[in-house]
Structures are given as C-alpha cells and as structure tokens.
N, C-alpha and C positions, 0 to 999 in steps of 0.2 A: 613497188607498185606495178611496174614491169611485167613482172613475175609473176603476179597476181592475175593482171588482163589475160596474160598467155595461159594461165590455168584455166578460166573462166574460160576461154575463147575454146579449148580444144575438146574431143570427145573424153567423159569423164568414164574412166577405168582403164584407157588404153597406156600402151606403154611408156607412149609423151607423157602424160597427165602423173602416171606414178613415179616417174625421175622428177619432172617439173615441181610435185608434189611434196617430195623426198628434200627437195635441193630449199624450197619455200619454208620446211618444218626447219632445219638445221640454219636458216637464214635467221626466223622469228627467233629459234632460242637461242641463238647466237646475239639478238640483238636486245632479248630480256635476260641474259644472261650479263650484258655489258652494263645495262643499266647500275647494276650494284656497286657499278665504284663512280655512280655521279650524285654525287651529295652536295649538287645549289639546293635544293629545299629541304632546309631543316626540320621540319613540324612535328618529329616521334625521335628523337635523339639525332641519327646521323639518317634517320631515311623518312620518304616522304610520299605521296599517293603513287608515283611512279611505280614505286619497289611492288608494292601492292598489287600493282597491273602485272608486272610483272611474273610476279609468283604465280595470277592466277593463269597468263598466259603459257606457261609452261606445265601450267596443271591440264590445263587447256588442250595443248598438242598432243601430249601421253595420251590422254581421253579420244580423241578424233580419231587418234592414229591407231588407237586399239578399236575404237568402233569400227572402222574401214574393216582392219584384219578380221573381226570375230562375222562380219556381213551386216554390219548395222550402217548400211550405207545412208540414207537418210537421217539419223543423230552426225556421222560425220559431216555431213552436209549442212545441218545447221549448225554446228559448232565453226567447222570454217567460216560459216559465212556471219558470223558473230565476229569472229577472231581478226576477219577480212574488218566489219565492221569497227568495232571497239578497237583494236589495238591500232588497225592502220589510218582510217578514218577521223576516228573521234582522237586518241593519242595522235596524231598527225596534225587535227586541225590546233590541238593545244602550242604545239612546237613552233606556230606560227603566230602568235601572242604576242605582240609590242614588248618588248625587254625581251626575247630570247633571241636564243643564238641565231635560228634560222630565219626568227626574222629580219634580223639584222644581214646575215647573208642576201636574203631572196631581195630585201629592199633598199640592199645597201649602204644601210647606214649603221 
C-alpha cells in the first residue's frame, strides 16, 4: 500500500514513477502468483474466487504495461487504478473478515 501512495504522490512518467512502477507490477504478480497454492476455500475443486482475481490480475498487468509502452497512457491509468482499486482495496478489505488470518492478526485473537 506503501508503494502505491508513493506512485500516486510522484510526477507520472518520470523516472521515480517508472522503477516505482516496475517494482509495484513484479510486487502484484508476485503476490497473484502466490495465491495458487492457498487452497482454504474449496468451491471449484481445489480453487476458489481468489484464483479468479488472480488470473484476471495478471492479465491485468501485461494489459497496463503494454498500454503505457504502446502510448495509451490513459487506458493505463485506468486499469491501474482498478487494479489499485479491486485487488488492493476491495481483495484487501475481504482479508479482514472475522475468521481470517489477518483478522486474527490485526485483532489479535
């Protein structure tokens, strides 16, 4: 989330923003790439809405990150700011659900 504020905060194109950017995209698929060996919710065999997000989050990045390149800077813009939305936000606010892990962390029980 960090990471996110400091992309958001800096000028968009310069050369902070494009490492910031870089380091953000390999962070996300790194982190929907992990998703695939956490099988608590059963509902489709061994995968469950998660894997779903997942998938489409990484279809997601390839998308943005070729927008950016080919000069379709505002489709990139909205797609981050979905990706910011949906995956950190809304998947974020899930994580925090009575019975999970982090809720149990954040409220210590």
């Amino acid at each position: 989330m960090a990471l996110t504020v400091a992309i958001f905060s800096i000028r968009r194109g310069s050369p902070a923003h494009r490492v910031l950017g870089c380091t953000w995209v390999i962070a996300m698929a790194g982190v929907a790439l992990s998703s695939f060996w956490i099988f608590e919710l059963r509902l489709i065999g061994p995968y469950s809405p998660i894997h779903l997000l997942s998938v489409f989050v990484l279809v997601q990045l390839v998308f943005a990150v070729r927008a950016v390149r080919s000069g379709q800077v505002q489709q990139h813009r909205r797609m981050m700011r979905g990706m910011v939305f949906g995956a950190l936000v809304v998947a974020g606010a899930f994580t925090l659900l009575p019975g999970r892990t982090m809720f149990q962390v954040i409220s210590g029980g």
